[in-house]
C-alpha positions as CSV (number, residue, x, y, z in Angstrom):
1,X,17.0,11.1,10.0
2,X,16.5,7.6,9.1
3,X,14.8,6.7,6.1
4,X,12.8,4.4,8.3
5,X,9.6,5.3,10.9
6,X,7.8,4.2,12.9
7,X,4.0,3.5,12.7
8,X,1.9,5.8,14.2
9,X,-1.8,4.9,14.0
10,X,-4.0,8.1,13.0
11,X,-7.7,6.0,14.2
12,X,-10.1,8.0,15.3
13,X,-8.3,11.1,14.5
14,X,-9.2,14.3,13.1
15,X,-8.4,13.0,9.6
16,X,-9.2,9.5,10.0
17,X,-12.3,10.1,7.2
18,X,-10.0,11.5,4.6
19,X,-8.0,7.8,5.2
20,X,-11.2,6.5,4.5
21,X,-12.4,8.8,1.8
22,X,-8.6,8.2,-0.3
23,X,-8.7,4.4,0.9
24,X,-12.4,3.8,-0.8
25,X,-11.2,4.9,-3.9
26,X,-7.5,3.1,-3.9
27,X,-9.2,0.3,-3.1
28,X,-10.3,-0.6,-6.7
29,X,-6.8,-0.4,-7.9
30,X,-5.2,-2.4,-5.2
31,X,-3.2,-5.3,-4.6
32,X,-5.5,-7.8,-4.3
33,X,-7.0,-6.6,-8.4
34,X,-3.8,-8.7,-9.2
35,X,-3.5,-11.7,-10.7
36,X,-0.5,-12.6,-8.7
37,X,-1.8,-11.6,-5.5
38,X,-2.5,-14.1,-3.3
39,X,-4.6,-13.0,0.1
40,X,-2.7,-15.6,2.5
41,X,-1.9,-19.1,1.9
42,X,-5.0,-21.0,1.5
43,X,-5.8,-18.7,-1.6
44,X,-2.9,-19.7,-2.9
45,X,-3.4,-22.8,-2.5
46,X,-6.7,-23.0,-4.2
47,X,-5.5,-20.5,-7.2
48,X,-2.7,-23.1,-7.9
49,X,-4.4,-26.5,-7.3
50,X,-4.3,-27.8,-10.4
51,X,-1.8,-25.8,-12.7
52,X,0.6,-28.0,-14.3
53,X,3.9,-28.1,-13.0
54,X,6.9,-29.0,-14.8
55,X,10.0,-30.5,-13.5
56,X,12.2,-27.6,-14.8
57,X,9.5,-24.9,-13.0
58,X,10.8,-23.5,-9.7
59,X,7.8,-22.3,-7.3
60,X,8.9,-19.1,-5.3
61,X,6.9,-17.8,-2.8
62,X,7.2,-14.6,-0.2
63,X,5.4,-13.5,2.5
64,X,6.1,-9.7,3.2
65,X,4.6,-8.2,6.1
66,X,4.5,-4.6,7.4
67,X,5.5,-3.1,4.0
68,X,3.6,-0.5,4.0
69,X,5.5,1.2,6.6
70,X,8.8,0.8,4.2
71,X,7.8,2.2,1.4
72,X,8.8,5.8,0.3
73,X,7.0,8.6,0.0
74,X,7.7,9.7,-3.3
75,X,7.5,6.7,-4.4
76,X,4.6,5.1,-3.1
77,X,2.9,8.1,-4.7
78,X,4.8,7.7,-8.1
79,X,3.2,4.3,-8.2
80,X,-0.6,5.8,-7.1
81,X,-0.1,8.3,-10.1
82,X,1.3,5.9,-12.5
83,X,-1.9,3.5,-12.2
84,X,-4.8,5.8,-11.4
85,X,-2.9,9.3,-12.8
86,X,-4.5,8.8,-16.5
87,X,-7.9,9.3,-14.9
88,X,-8.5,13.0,-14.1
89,X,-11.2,12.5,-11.9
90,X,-9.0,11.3,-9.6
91,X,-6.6,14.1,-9.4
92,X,-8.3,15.5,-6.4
93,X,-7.7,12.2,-4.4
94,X,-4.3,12.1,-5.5
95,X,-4.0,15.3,-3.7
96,X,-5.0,14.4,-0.9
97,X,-3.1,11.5,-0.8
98,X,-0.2,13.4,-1.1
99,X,-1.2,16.1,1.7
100,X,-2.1,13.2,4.1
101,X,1.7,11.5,3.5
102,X,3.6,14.5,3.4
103,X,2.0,16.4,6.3
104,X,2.6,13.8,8.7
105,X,4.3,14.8,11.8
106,X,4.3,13.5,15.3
107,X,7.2,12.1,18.2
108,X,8.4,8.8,18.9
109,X,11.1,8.3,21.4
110,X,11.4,11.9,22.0
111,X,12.6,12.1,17.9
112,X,10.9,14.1,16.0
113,X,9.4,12.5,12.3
114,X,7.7,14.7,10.0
């Protein structure tokens, strides 16, 4: 089986509100907390207008799109653990996390992806 899969939208499915449950408590700890995350282009241009830029810097930017569907598993829930994991309250939505990515399993292109 390939270590990729496709993306199957679960909206408006039976467990659509435990997305939403797991999601409104993620939220808090996402991506966009970062100081080096930058929403889309125009935030980064206003984040940077300004800073000082030396001629030795080098500005590198990227633009990655769809990589949620890349990520592992394991790992993705490695990560969830490593930054909420010291708070026990959250152990339950860990859980559920973890039920909700494990326990997927549907068809595409009559190959079977659990």
């Amino acid at each position: 089986m390939p270590s990729w899969r496709p993306l199957a939208s679960d909206c408006n499915s039976e467990s659509n509100d435990v997305y939403i449950l797991i999601d409104s408590h993620l939220k808090p700890f996402g991506m966009d907390q970062s100081p080096f995350w930058y929403k889309n282009t125009y935030n980064f241009v206003d984040k940077t207008k300004g800073l000082p830029l030396h001629d030795n810097f080098l500005l590198i930017t990227l633009n990655v799109q769809s990589v949620n569907t890349y990520i592992d598993h394991t790992k993705g829930l490695e990560a969830v653990r490593h930054v909420i994991g010291k708070y026990p309250i959250y152990d339950p939505v860990i859980e559920l996390l973890e039920i909700s990515l494990m326990s997927k399993e549907y068809v595409f292109n009559d190959e079977r992806f659990i």
